[in-house]
MIPA-250627 format. One record per residue: x, y, z of N, C-alpha, C, CB in turn; residue number from 1. Coordinates in steps of 0.1 Angstrom, whole numbers, m for minus. Each point is the difference from the previous one (the first is absolute). Glycine has a CB too. Example, Ala and Ser with C-alpha at 12.3 -4.5 7.8 and 13.67 -1.06 7.14 Angstrom:
<nodes>
+-------+-------+-------+-------+-------+-------+-------+-------+-------+-------+-------+-------+-----+
:    nx :    ny :    nz :   cax :   cay :   caz :    cx :    cy :    cz :   cbx :   cby :   cbz : pos :
+-------+-------+-------+-------+-------+-------+-------+-------+-------+-------+-------+-------+-----+
:   132 :   m57 :    78 :    m9 :    12 :     0 :     9 :    12 :     0 :   m19 :   m12 :    12 :   1 :
:    15 :    23 :   m19 :     9 :    11 :     0 :    m8 :    11 :     8 :    12 :    m6 :   m22 :   2 :
+-------+-------+-------+-------+-------+-------+-------+-------+-------+-------+-------+-------+-----+
</nodes>
This chain:
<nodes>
+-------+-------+-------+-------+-------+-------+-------+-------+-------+-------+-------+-------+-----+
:    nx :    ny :    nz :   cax :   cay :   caz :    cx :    cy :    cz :   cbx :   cby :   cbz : pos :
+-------+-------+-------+-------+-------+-------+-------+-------+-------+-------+-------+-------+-----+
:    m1 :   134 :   391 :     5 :    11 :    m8 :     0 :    m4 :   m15 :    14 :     8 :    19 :   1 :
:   m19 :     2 :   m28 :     4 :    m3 :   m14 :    15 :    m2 :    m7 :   m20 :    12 :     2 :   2 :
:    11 :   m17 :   m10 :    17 :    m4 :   m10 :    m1 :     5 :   m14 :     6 :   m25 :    11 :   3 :
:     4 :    30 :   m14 :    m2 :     2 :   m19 :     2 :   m16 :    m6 :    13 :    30 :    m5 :   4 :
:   m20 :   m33 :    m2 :     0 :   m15 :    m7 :     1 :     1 :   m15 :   m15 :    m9 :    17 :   5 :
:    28 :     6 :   m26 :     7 :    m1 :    m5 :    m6 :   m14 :   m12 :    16 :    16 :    21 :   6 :
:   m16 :   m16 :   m36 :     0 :   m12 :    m2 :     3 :     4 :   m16 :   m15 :   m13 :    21 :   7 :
:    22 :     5 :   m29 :     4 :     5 :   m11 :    m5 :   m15 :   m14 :    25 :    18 :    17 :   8 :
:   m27 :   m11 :   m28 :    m5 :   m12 :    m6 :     9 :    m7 :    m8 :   m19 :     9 :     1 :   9 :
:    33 :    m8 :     0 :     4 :    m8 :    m7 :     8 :   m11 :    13 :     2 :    18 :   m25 :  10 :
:   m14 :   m14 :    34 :     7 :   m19 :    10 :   m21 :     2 :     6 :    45 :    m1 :    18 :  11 :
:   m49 :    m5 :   m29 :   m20 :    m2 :     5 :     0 :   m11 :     9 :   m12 :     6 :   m25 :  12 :
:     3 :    m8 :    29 :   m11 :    m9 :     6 :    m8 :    m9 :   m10 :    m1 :    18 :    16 :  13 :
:     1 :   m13 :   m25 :    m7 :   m11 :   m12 :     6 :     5 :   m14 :   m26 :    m4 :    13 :  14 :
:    25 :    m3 :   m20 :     4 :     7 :   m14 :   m10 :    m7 :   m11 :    27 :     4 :     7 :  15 :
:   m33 :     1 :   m10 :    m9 :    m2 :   m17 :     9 :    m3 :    m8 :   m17 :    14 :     0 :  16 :
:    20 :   m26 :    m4 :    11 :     4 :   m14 :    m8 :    m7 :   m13 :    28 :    m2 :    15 :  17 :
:   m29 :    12 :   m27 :   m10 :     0 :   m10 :    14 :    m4 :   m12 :   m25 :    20 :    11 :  18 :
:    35 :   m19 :    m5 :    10 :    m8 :   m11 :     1 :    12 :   m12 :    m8 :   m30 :     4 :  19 :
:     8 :    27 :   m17 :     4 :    10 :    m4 :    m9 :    14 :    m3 :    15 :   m19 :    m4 :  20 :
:   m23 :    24 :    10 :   m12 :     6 :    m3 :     4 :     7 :    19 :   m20 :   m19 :   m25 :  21 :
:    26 :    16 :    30 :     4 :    10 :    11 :    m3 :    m6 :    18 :    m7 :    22 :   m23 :  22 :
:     0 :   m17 :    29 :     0 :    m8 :    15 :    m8 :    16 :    10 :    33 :   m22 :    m3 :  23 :
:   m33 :    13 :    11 :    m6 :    12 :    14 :     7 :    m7 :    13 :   m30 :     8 :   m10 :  24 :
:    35 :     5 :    17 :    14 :    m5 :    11 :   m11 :    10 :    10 :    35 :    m3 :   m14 :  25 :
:   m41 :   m11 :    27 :    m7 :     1 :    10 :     7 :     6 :    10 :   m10 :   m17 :    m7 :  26 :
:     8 :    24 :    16 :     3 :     6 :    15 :    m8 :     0 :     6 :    13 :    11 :    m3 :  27 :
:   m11 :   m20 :    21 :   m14 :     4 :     6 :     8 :     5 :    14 :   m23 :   m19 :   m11 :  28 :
:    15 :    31 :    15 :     5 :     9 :     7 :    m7 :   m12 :    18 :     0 :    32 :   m24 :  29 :
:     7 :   m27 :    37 :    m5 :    m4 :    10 :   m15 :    m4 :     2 :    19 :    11 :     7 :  30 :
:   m23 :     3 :    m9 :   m18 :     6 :     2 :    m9 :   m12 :    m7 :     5 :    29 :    m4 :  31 :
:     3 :   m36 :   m10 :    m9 :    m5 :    m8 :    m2 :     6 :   m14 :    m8 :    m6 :    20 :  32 :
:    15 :    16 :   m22 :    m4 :     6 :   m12 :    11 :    m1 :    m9 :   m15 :    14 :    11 :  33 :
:    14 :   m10 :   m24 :     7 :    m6 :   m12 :     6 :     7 :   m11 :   m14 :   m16 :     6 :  34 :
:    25 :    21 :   m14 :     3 :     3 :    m9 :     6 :    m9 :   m10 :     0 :    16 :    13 :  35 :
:    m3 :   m10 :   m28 :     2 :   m11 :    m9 :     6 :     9 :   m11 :   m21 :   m20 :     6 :  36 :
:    33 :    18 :   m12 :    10 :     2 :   m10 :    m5 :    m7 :    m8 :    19 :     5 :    11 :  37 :
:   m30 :    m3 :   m26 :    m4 :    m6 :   m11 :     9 :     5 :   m11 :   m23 :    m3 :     8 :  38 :
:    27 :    m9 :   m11 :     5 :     4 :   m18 :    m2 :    m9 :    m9 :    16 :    11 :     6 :  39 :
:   m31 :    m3 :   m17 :    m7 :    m9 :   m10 :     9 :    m2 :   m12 :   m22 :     7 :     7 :  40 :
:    31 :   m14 :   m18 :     4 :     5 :    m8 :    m7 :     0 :   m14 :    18 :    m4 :    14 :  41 :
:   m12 :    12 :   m25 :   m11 :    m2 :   m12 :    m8 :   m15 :    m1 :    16 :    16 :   m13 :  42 :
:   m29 :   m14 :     8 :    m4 :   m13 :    m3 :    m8 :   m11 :    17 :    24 :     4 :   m26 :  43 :
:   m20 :     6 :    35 :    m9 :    m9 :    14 :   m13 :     4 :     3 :    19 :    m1 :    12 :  44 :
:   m28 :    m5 :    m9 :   m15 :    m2 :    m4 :     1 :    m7 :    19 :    m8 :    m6 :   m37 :  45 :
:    m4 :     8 :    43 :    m4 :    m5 :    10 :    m5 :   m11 :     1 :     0 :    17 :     4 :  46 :
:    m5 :   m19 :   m15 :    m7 :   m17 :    m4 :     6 :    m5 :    m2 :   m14 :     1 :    m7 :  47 :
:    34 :    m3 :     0 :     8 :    m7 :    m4 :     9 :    m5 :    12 :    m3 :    11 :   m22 :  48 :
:     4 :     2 :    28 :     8 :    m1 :     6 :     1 :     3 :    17 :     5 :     1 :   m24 :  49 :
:   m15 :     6 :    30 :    m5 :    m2 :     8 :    m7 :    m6 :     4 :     6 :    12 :    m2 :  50 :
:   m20 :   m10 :     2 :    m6 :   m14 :     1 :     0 :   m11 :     9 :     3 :     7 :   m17 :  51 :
:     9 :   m18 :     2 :     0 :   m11 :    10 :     6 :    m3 :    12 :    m2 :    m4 :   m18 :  52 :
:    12 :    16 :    18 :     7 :     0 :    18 :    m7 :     7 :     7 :    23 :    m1 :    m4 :  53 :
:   m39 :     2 :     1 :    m7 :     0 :    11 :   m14 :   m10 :     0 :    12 :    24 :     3 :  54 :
:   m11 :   m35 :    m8 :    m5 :    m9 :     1 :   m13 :    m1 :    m9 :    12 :     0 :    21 :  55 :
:   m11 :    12 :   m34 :    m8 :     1 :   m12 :   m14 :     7 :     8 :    11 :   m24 :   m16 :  56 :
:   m15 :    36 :    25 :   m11 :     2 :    m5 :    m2 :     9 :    m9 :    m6 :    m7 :    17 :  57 :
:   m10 :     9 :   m15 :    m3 :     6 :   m13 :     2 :    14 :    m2 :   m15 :   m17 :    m3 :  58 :
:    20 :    23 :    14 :     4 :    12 :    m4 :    13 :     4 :    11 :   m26 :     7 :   m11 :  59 :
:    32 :     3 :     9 :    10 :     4 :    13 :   m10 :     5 :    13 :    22 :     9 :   m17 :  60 :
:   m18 :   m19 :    32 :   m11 :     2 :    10 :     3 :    12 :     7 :    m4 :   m23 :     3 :  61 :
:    16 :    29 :    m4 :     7 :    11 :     5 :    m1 :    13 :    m2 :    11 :   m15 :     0 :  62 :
:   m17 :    22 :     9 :     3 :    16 :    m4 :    12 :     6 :     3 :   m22 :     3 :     4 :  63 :
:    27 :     7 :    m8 :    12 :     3 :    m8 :     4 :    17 :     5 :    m6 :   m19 :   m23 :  64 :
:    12 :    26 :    32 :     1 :    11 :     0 :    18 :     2 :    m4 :   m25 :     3 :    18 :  65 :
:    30 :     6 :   m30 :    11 :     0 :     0 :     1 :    11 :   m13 :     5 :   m25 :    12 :  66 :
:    10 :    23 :   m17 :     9 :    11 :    m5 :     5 :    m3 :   m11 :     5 :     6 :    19 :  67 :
:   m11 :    m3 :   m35 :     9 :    m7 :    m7 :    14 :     7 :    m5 :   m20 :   m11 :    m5 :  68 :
:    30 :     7 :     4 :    15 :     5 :    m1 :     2 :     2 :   m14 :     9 :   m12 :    21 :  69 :
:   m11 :    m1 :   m29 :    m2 :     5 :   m16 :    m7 :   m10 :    m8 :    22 :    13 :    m1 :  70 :
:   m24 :   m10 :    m6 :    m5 :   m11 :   m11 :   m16 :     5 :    m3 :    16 :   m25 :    10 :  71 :
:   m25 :    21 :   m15 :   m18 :    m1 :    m4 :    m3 :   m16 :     7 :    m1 :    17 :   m30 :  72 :
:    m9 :   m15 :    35 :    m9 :   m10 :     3 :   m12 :    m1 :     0 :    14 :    m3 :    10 :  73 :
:   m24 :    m4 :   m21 :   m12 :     2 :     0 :    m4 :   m12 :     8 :    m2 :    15 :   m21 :  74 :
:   m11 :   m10 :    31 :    m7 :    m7 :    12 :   m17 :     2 :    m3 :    23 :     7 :    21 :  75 :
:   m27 :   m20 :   m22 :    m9 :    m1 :    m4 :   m12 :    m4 :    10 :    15 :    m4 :   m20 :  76 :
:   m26 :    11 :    22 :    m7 :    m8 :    13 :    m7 :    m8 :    m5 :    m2 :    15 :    13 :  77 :
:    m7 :   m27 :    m9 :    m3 :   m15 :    m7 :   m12 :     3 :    m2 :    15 :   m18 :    10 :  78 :
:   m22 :    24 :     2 :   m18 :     4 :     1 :    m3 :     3 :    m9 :    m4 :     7 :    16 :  79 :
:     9 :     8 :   m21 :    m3 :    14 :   m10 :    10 :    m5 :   m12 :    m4 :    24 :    21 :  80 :
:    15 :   m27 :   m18 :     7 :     1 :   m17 :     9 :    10 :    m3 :   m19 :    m8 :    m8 :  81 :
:    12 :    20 :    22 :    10 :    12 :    m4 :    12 :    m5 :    m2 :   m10 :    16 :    13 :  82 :
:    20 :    m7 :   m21 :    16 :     1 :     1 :     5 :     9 :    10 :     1 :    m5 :   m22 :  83 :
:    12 :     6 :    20 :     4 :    12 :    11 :    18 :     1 :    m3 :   m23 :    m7 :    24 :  84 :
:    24 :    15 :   m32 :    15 :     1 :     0 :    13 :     8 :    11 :   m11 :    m2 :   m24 :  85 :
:    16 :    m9 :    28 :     7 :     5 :    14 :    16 :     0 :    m5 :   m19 :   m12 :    21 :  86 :
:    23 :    29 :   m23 :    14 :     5 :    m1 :     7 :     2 :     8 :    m4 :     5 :   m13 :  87 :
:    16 :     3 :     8 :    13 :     2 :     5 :    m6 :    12 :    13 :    18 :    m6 :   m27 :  88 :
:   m15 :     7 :    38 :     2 :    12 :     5 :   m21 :    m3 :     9 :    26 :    17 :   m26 :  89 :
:   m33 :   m24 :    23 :   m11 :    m9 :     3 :     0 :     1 :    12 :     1 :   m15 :   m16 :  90 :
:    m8 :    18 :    31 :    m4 :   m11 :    10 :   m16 :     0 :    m3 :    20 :     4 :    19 :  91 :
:   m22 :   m16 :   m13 :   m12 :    m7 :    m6 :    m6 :   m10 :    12 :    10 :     3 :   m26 :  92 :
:   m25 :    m4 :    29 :    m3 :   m12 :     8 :    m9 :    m8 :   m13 :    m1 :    13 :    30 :  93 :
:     4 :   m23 :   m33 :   m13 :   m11 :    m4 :    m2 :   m10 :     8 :     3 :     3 :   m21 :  94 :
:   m20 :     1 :    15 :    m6 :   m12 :    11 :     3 :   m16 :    m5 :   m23 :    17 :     7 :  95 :
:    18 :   m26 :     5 :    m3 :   m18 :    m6 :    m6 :     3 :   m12 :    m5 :   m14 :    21 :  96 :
:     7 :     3 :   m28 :    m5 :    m5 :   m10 :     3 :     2 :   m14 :   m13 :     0 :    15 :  97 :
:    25 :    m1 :   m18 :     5 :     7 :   m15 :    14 :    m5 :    m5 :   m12 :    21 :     5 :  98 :
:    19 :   m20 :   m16 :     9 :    m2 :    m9 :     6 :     4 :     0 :    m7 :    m3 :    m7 :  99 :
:    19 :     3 :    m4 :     6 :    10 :    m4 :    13 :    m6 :   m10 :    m9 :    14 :    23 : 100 :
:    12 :    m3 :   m28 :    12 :     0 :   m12 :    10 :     9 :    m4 :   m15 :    m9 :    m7 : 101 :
:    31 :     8 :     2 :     4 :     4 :     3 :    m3 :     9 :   m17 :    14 :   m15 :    26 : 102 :
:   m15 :    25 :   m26 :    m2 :    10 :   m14 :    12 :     3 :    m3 :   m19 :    10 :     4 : 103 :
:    20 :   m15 :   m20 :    13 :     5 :    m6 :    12 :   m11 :     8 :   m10 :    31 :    m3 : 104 :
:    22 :   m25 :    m6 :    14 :    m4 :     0 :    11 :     5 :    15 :    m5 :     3 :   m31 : 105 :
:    m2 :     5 :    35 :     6 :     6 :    15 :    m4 :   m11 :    13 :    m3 :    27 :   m10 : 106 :
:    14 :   m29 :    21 :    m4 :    m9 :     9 :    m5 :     8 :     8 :    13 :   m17 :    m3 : 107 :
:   m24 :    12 :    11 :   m10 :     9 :    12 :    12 :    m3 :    10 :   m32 :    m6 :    m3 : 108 :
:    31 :    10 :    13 :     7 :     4 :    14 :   m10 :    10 :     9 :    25 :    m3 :   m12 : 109 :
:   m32 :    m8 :    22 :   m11 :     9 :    11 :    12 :    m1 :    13 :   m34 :    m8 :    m8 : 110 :
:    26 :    14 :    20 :     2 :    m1 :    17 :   m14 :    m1 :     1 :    22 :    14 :    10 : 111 :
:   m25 :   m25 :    m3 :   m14 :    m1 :     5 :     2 :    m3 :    12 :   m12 :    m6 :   m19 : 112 :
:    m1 :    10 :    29 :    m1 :     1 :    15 :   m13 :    m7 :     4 :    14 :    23 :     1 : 113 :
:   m12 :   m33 :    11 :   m15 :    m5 :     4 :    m1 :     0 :    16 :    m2 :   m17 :   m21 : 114 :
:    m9 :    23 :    27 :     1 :     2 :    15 :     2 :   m20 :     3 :   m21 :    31 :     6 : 115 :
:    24 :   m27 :    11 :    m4 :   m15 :     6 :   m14 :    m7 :    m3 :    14 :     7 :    19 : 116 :
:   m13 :   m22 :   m25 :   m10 :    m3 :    m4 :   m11 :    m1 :     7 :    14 :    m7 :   m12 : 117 :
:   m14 :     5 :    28 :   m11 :     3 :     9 :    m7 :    11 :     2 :    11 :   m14 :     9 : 118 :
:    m5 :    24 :   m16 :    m7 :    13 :     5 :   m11 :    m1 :   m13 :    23 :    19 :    14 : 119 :
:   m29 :   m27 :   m21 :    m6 :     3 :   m14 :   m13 :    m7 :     9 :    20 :    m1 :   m27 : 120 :
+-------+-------+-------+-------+-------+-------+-------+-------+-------+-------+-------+-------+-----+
</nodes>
């Protein structure tokens, strides 16, 4: 029989903590799949500060389907160069391979969602 499964992010499964530039609070649901509570604050860059807590490559390996709550975030893809500014009120998928920064004096705040990693 099914169950409703329940999980809240201020008790995660992992926690990013980017110190003073903000953190991302991990949840992984039974199935395998994952929600993430990001908060960039002014001045966080993915190259500063992401990045190295993921072992420096050269771009973010992760595609990204989610919600931004507030703030500007420009997301840059690495191939092309495009930009891509991702606001308040935002859902958005980006693909692998890209950047990003937090625009302006306002802190970002997304919900991002990733199926079970076997189904990819």
């Amino acid at each position: 029989m099914s169950a409703i499964e329940i999980r809240r992010f201020d008790a995660p499964d992992q926690l990013l903590d980017m110190n003073e530039h903000g953190g991302i609070s991990i949840v992984r649901m039974a199935d395998g799949s994952t929600g993430m509570h990001a908060i960039f604050e002014a001045g966080w860059t993915w190259e500063a500060d992401e990045k190295p807590l993921l072992g420096s490559p050269d771009s973010c390996p992760m595609r990204h389907t989610g919600y931004c709550i507030s703030g500007s975030l420009i997301v840059r893809m690495i191939a092309s160069g495009i930009k891509t500014r991702i606001s308040m009120g935002d859902f958005f998928e980006i693909p692998p391979g890209h950047d990003a920064h937090v625009e302006g004096s306002e802190r970002v705040e997304l919900i991002l969602f990733a199926p079970p990693e076997h189904q990819h």
